[in-house]
C-alpha positions in Angstrom: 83.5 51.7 189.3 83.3 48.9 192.0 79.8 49.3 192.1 80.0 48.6 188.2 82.4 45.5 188.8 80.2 44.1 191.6 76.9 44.1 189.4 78.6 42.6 186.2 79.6 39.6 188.5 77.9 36.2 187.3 78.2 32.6 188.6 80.9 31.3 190.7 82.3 35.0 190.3 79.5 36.1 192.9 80.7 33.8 195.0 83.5 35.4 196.2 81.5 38.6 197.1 80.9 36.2 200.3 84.6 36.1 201.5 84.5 40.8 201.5 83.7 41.8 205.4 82.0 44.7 203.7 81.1 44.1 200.3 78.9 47.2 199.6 81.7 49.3 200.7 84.9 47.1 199.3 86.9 49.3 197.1 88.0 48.3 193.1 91.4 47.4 193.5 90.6 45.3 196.6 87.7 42.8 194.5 89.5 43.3 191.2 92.5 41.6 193.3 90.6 39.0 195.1 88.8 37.9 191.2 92.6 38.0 189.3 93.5 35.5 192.3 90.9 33.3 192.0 90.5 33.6 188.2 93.9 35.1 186.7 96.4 33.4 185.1 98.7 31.3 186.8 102.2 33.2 187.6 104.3 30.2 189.8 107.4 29.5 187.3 107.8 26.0 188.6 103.9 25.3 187.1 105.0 26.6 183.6 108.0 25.2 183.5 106.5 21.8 184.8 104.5 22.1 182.0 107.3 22.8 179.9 108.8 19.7 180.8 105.3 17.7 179.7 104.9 19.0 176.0 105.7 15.7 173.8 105.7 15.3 169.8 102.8 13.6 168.8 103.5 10.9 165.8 102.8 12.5 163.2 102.2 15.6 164.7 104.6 18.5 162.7 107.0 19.5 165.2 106.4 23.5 164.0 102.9 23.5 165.9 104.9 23.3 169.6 107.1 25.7 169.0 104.5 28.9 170.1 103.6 26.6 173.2 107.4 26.4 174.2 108.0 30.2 173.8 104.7 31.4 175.8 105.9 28.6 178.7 109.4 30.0 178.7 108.8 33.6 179.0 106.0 32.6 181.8 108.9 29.9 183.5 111.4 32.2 182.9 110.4 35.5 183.6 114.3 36.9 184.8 115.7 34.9 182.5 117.6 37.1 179.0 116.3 37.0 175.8 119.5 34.6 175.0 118.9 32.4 178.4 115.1 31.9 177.5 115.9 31.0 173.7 118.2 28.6 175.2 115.6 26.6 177.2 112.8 26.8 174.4 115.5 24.8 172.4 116.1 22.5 174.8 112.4 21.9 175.9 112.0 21.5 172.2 114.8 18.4 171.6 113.3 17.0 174.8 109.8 16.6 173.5 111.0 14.8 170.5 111.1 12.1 172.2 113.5 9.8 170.0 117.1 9.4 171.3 118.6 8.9 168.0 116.4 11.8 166.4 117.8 13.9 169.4 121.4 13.1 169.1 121.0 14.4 165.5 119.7 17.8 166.4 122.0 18.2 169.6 124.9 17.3 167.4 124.2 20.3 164.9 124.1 22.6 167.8 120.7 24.7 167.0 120.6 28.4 167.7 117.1 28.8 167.2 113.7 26.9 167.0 113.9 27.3 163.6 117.5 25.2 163.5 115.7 22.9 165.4 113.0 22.2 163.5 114.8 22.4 160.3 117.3 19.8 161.2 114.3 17.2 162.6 112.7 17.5 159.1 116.1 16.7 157.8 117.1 14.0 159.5 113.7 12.6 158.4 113.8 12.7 155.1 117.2 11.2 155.5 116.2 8.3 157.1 113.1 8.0 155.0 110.5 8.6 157.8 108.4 11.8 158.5 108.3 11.0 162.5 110.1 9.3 165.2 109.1 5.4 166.1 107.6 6.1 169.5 107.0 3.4 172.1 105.2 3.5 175.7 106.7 1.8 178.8 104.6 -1.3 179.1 103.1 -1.5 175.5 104.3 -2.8 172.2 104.4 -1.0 169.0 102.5 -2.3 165.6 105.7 -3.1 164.6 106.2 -5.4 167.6 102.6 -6.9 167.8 103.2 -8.1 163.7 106.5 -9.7 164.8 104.8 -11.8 167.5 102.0 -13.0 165.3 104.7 -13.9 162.2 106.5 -16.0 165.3 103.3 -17.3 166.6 102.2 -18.6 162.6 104.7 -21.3 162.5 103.7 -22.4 166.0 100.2 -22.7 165.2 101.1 -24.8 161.9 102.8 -27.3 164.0 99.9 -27.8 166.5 97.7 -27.8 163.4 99.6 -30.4 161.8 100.2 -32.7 164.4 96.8 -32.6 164.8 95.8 -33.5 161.5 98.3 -36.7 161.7 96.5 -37.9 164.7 93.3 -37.3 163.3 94.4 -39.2 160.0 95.5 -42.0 162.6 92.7 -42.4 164.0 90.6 -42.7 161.1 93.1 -45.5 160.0 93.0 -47.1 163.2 88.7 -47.4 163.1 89.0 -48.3 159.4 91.1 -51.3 160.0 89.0 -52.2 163.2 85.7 -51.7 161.0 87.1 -54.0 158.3 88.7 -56.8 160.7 85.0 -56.8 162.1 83.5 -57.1 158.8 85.3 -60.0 157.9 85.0 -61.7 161.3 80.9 -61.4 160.5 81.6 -62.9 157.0 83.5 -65.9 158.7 81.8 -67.1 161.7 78.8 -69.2 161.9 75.1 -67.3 162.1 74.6 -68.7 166.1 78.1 -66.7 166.7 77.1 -63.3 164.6 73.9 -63.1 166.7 75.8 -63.8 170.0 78.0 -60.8 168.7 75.0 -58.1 168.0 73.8 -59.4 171.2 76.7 -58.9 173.2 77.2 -62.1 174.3 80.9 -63.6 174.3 79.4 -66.5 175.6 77.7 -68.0 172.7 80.8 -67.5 170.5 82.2 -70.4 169.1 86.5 -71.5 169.8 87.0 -70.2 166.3 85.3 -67.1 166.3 87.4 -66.1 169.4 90.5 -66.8 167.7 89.7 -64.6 165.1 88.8 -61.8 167.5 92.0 -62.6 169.3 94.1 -62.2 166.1 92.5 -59.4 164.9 
């Protein structure tokens, strides 16, 4: 039988042949022991039940599909534990992955005997409040709901900077209008020596009039 076991081992499972002192002569138990520690399931309680302690609800996840999670991490956290003492803690792992304080207070307030209760009472509470799952929220991050608050308060902001904008713009454009048309008539006014001075640049050949006119426009 061990010579059996030893040939059927594959991969990282012939691996281990290199920690037996004696590997042609190693009995069954003793490589059957050394594979279930290497490869068997995991028996420390405190790993299960840390894992217990990490199942959450999913939104929109149907709280039924934890409930066969919870029980196979209870009887493997809980292996001295009664029948009573491990039903116990499945309920109580079960409220706790909820999540939602308000949804919790519910369910702990109807005092649930069995996963069953528990899950019963959740779907309950939800169709009294008119939602199918809890509103969920991460440390650090905003919700949808939250995000679509900001941008309706952010709307109003960017109006204002929009208008005032749009004022200054329209002031300017009044502003260079007026300017364009004070010009216009200065051109009409003045003699032709002064209106070439002017396209020239040259304030110096601009006659006493002309500059009062530019003074009083």
């Amino acid at each position: 039988m061990a010579t059996s076991l030893l040939c059927s081992l594959h991969g990282s499972a012939r691996s281990l042949l290199s920690e037996l002192d004696d590997a042609g002569n190693a009995s069954y138990n003793v490589m059957k022991e050394l594979l279930m520690k290497r490869f068997g399931p995991v028996r420390h309680a405190e790993v299960h039940e840390q894992a217990l302690q990490e199942i959450h609800l999913g939104r929109g996840q149907p709280i039924r599909e934890l409930t066969h999670e919870i029980l196979r991490l209870c009887k493997r956290a809980y292996l001295d534990f009664s029948a009573d003492a491990r039903n116990r803690m499945a309920i109580k792992a079960l409220i706790n992955a909820i999540g939602d304080k308000d949804t919790i207070f519910y369910i702990s307030d109807k005092s649930p005997s069995t996963l069953d209760d528990v899950c019963s009472n959740y779907e309950c509470y939800h169709v009294l409040t008119g939602s199918r799952h809890p509103r969920t929220t991460v440390k650090g991050m905003k919700s949808t709901e939250d995000k679509d608050a900001d941008r309706q308060k952010q709307v109003p902001k960017e109006d204002e900077v929009l208008s005032s904008l749009r004022r200054r713009y329209e002031n300017t454009t009044q502003q260079h209008q007026q300017l364009t048309s004070a010009v216009n008539q200065l051109l009409m006014r003045c003699p032709a020596t002064c209106t070439a001075a002017l396209a020239v640049g040259h304030s110096a050949g601009v006659s006493t009039c002309c500059r009062q006119l530019l003074a009083s426009s």
